[in-house]
Chimera marker file (.cmm) of the C-alpha trace (Angstrom):
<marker_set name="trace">
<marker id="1" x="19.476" y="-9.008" z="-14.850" r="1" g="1" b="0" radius="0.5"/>
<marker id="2" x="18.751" y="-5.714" z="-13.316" r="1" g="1" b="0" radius="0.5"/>
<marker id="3" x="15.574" y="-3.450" z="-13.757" r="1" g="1" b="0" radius="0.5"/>
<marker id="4" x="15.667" y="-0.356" z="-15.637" r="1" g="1" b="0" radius="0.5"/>
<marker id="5" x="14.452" y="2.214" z="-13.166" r="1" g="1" b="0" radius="0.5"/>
<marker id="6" x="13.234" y="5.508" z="-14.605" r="1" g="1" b="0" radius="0.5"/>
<marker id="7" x="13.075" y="9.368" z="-12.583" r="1" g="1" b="0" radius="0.5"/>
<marker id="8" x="11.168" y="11.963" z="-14.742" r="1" g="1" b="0" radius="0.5"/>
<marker id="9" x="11.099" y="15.612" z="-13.873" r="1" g="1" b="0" radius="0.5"/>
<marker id="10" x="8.129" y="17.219" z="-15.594" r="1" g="1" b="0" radius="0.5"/>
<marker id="11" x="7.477" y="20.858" z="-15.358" r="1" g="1" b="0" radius="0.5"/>
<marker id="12" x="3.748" y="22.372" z="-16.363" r="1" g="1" b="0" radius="0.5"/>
<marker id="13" x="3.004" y="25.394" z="-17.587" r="1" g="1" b="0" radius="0.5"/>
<marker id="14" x="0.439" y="26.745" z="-14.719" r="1" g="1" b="0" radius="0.5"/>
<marker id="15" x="-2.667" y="26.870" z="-16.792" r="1" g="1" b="0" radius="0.5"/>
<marker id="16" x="-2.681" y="23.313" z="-17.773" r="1" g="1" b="0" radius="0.5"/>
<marker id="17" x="-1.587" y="22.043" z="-14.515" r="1" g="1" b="0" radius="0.5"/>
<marker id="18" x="-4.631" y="20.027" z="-13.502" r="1" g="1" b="0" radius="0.5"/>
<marker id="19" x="-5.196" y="18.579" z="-16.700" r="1" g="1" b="0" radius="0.5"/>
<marker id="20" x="-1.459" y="17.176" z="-16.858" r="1" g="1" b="0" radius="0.5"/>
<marker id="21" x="-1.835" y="15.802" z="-13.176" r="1" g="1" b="0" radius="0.5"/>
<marker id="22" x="-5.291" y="13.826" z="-13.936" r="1" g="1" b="0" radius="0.5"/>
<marker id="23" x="-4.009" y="12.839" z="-17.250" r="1" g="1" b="0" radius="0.5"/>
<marker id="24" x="-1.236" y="11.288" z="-15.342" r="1" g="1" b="0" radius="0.5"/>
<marker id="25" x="-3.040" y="9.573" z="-12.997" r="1" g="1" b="0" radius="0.5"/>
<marker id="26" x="-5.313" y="8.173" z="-15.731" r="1" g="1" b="0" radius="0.5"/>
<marker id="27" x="-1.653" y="6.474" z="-17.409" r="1" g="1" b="0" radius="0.5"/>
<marker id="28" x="-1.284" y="4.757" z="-14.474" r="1" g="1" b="0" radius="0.5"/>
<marker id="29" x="-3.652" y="2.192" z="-14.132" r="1" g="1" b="0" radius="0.5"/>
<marker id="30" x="-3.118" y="0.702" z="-17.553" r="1" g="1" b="0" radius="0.5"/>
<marker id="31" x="0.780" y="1.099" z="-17.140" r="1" g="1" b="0" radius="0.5"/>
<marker id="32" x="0.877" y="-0.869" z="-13.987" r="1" g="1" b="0" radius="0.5"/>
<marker id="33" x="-1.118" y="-3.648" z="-16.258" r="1" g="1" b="0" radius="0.5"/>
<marker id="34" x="1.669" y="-3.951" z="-19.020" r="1" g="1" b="0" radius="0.5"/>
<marker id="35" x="3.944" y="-6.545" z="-18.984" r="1" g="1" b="0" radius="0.5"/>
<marker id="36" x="7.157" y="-5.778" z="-17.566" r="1" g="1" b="0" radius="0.5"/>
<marker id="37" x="6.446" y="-2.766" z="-15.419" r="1" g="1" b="0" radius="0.5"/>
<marker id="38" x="6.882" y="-3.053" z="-11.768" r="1" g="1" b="0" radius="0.5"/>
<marker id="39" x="6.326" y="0.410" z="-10.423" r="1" g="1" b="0" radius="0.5"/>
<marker id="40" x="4.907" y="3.384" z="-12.041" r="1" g="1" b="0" radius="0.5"/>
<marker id="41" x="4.628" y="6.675" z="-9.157" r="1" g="1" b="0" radius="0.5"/>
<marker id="42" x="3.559" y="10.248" z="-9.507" r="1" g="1" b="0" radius="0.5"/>
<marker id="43" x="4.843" y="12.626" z="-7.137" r="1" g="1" b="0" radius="0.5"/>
<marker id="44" x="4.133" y="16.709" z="-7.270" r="1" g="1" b="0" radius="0.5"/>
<marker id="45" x="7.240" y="18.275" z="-6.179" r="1" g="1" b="0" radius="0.5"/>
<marker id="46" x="7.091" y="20.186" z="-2.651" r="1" g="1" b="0" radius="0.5"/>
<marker id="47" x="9.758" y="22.676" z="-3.732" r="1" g="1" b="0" radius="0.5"/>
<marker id="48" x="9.016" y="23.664" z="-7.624" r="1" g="1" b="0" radius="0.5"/>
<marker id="49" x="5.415" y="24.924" z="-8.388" r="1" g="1" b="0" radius="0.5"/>
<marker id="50" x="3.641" y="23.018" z="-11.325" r="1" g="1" b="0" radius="0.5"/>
<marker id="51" x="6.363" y="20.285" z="-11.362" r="1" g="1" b="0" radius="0.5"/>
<marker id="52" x="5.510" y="15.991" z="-11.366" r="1" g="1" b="0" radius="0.5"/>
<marker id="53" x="8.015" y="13.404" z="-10.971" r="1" g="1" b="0" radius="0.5"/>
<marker id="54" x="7.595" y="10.143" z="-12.261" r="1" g="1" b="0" radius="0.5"/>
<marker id="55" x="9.742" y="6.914" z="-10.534" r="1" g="1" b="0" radius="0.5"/>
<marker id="56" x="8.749" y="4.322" z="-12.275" r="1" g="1" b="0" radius="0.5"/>
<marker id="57" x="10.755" y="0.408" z="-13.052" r="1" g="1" b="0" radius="0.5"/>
<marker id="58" x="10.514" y="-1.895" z="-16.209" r="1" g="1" b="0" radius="0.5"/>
<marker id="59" x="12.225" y="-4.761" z="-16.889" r="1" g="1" b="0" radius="0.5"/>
<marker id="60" x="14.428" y="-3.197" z="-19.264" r="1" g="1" b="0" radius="0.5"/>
<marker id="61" x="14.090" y="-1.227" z="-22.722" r="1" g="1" b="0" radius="0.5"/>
<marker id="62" x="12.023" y="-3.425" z="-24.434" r="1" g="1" b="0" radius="0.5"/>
<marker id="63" x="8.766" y="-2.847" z="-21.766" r="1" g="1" b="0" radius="0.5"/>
<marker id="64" x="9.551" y="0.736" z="-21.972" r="1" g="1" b="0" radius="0.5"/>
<marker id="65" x="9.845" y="0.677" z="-25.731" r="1" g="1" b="0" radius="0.5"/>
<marker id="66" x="6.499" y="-0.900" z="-25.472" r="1" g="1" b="0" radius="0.5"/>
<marker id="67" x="5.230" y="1.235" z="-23.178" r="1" g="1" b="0" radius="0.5"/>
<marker id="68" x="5.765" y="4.097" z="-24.906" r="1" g="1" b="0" radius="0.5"/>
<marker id="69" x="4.170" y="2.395" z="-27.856" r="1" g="1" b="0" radius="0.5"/>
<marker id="70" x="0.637" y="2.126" z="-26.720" r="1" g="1" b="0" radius="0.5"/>
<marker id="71" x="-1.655" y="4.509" z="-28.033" r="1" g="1" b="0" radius="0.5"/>
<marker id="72" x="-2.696" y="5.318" z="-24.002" r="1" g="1" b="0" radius="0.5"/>
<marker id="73" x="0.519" y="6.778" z="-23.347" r="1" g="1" b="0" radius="0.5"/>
<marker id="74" x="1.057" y="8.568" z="-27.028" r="1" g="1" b="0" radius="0.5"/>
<marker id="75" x="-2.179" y="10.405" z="-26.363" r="1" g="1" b="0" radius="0.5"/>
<marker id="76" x="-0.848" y="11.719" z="-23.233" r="1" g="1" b="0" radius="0.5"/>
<marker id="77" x="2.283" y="12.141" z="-24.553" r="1" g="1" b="0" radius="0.5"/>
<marker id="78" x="0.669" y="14.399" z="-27.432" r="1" g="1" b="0" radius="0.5"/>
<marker id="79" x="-1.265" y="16.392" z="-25.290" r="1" g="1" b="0" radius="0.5"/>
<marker id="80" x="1.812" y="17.111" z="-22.889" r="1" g="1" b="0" radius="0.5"/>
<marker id="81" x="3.641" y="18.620" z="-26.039" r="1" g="1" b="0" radius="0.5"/>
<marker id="82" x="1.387" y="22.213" z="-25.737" r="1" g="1" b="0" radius="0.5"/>
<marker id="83" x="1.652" y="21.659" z="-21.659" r="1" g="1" b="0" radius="0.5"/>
<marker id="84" x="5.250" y="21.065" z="-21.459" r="1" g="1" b="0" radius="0.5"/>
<marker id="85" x="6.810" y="24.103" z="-19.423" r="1" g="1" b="0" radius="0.5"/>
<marker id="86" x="9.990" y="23.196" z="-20.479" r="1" g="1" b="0" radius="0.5"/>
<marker id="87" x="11.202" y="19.607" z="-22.302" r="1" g="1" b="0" radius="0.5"/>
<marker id="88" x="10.866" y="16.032" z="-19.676" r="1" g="1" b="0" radius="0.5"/>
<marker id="89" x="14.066" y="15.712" z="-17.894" r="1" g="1" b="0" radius="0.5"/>
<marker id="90" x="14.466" y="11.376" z="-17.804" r="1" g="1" b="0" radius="0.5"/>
<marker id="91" x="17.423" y="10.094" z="-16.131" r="1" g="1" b="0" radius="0.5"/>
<marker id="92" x="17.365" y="6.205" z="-16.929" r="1" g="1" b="0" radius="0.5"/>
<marker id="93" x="18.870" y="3.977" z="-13.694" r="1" g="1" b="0" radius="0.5"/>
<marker id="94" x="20.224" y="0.253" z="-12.871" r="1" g="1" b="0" radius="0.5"/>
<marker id="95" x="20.253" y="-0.797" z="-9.230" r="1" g="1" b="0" radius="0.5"/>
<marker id="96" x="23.440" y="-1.231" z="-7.852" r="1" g="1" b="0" radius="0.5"/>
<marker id="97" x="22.853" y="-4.129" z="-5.912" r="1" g="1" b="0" radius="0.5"/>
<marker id="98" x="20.806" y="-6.675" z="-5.077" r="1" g="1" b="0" radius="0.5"/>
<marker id="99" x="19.493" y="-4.753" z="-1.917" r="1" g="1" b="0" radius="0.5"/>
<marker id="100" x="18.443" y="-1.711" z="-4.262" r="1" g="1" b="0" radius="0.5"/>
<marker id="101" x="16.446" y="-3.848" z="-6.408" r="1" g="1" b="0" radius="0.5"/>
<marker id="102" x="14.519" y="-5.750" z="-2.783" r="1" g="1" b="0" radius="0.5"/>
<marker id="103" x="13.722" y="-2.541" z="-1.556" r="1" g="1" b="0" radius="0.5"/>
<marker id="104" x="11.578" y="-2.019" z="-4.589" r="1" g="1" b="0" radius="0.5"/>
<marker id="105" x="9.837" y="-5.409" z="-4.808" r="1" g="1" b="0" radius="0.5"/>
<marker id="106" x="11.798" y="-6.480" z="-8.123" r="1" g="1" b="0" radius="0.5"/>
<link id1="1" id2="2" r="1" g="1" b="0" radius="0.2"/>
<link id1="2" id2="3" r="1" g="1" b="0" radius="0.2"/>
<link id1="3" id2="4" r="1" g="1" b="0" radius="0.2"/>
<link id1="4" id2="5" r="1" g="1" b="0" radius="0.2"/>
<link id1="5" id2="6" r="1" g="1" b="0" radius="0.2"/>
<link id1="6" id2="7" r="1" g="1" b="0" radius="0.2"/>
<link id1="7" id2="8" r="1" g="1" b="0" radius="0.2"/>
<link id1="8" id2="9" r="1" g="1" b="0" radius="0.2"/>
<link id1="9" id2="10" r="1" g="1" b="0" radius="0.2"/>
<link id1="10" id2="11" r="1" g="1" b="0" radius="0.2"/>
<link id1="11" id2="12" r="1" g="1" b="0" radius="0.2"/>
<link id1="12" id2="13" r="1" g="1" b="0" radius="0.2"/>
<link id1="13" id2="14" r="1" g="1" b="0" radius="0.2"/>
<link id1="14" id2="15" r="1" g="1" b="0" radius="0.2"/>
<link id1="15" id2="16" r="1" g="1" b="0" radius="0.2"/>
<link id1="16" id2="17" r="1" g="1" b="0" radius="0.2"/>
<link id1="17" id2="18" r="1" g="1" b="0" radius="0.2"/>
<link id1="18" id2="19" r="1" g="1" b="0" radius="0.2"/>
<link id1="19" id2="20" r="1" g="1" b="0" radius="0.2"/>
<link id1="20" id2="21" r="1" g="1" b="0" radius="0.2"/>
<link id1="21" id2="22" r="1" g="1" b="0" radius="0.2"/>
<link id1="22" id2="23" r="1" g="1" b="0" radius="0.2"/>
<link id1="23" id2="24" r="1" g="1" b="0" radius="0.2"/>
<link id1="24" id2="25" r="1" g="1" b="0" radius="0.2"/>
<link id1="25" id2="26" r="1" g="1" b="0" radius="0.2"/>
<link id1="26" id2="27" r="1" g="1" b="0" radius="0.2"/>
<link id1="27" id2="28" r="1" g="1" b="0" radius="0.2"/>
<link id1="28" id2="29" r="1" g="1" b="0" radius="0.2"/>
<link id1="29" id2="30" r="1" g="1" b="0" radius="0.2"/>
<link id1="30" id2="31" r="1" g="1" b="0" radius="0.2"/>
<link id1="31" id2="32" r="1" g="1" b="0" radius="0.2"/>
<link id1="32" id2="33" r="1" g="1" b="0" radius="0.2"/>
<link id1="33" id2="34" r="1" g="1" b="0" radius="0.2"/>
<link id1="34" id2="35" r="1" g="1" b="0" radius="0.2"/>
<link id1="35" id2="36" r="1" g="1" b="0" radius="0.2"/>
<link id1="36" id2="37" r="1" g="1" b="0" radius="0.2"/>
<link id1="37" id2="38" r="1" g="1" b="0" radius="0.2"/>
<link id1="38" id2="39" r="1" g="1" b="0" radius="0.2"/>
<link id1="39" id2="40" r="1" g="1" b="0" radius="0.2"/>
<link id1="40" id2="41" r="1" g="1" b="0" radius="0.2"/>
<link id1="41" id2="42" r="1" g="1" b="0" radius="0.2"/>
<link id1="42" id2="43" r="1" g="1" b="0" radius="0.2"/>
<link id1="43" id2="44" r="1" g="1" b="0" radius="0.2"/>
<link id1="44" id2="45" r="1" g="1" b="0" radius="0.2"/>
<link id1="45" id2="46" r="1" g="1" b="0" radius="0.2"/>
<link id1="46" id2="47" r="1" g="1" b="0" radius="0.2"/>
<link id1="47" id2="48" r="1" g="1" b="0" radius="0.2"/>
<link id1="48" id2="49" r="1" g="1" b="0" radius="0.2"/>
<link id1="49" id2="50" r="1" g="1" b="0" radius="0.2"/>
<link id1="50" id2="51" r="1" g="1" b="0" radius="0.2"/>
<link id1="51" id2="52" r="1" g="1" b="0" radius="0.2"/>
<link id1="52" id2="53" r="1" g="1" b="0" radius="0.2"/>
<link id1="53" id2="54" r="1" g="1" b="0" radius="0.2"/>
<link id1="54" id2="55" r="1" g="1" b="0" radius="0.2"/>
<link id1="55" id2="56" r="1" g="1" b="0" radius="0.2"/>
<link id1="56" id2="57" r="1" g="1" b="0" radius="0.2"/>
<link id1="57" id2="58" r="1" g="1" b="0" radius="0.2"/>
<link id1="58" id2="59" r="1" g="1" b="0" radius="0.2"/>
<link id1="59" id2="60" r="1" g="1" b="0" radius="0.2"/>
<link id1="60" id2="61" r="1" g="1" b="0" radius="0.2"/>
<link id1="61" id2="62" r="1" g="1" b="0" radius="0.2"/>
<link id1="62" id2="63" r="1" g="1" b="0" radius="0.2"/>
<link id1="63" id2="64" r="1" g="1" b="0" radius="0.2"/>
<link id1="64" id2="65" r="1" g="1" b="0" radius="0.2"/>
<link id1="65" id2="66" r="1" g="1" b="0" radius="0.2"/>
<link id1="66" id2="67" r="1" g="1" b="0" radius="0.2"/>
<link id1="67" id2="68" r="1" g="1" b="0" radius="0.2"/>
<link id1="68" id2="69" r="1" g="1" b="0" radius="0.2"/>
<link id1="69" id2="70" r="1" g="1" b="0" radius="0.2"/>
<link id1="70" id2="71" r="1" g="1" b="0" radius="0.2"/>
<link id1="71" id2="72" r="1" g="1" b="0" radius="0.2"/>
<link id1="72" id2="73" r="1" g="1" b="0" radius="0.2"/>
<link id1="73" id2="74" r="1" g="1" b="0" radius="0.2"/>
<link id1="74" id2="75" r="1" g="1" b="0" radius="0.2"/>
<link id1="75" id2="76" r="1" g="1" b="0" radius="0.2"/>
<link id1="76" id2="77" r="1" g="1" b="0" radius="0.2"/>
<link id1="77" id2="78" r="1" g="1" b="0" radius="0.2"/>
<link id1="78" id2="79" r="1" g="1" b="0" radius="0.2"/>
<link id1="79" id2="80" r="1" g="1" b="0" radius="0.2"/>
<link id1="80" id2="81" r="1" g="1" b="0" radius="0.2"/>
<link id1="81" id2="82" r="1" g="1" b="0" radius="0.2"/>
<link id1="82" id2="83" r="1" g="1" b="0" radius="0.2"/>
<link id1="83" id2="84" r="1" g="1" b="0" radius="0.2"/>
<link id1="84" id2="85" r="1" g="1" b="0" radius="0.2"/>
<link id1="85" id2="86" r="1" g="1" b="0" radius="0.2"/>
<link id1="86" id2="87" r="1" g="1" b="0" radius="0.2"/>
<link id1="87" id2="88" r="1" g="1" b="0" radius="0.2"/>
<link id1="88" id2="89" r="1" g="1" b="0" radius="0.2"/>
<link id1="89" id2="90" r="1" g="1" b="0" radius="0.2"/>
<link id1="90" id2="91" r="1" g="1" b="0" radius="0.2"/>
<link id1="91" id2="92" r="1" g="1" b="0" radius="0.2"/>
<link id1="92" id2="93" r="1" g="1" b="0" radius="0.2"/>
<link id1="93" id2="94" r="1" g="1" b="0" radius="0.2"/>
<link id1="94" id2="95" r="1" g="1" b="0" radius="0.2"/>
<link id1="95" id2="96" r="1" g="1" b="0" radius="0.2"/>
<link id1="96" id2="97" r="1" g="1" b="0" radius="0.2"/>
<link id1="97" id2="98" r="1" g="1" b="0" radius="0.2"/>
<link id1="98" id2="99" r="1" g="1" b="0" radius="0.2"/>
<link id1="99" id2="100" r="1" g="1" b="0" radius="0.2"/>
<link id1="100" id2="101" r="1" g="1" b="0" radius="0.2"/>
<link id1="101" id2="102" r="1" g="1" b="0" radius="0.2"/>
<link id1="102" id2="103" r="1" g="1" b="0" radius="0.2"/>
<link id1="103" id2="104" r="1" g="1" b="0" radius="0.2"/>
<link id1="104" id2="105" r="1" g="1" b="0" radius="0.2"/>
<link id1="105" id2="106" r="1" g="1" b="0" radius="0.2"/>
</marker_set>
């Protein structure tokens, strides 16, 4: 079965920049303990100001579904609702290949 990998664009309105890039690192940790996920990356884009990008690879639907269930991630999810810039672009992706899914470990 293929992995469901995940690439979020997340744009921050400038004033709550730092506090959406610490409480993103802080979702991290506990994300990369749940069952079912295999990566879970924060990038800040090079090219867009106040912009994070989120790679990130489950299982499949279910450990994202559960992910998205634990109150960890609603809180951050909450407070990203007043820091929001503009709505989280998520662009859900299945490796192609067996060689996709190696290079990631899964």
């Amino acid at each position: 079965m293929s992995k469901l990998f995940l690439f979020a664009t997340i744009r921050i309105k400038p004033e709550y920049f730092e506090q959406a890039r610490a409480a993103l690192e802080g979702l991290m940790p506990p994300t990369l303990a749940e069952a079912g996920c295999h990566v879970f990356s924060a990038f800040q884009s090079q090219d867009q100001d106040n912009t994070l990008h989120l790679f990130e690879c489950f299982d499949d639907m279910d450990a994202l579904n559960a992910h998205y269930a634990t109150d960890y991630t609603k809180e951050v999810f909450t407070a990203y609702e007043e820091w929001l810039a503009a709505p989280v672009e998520v662009t859900k992706l299945s490796a192609i290949s067996p060689t996709t899914s190696a290079q990631f470990g899964v």
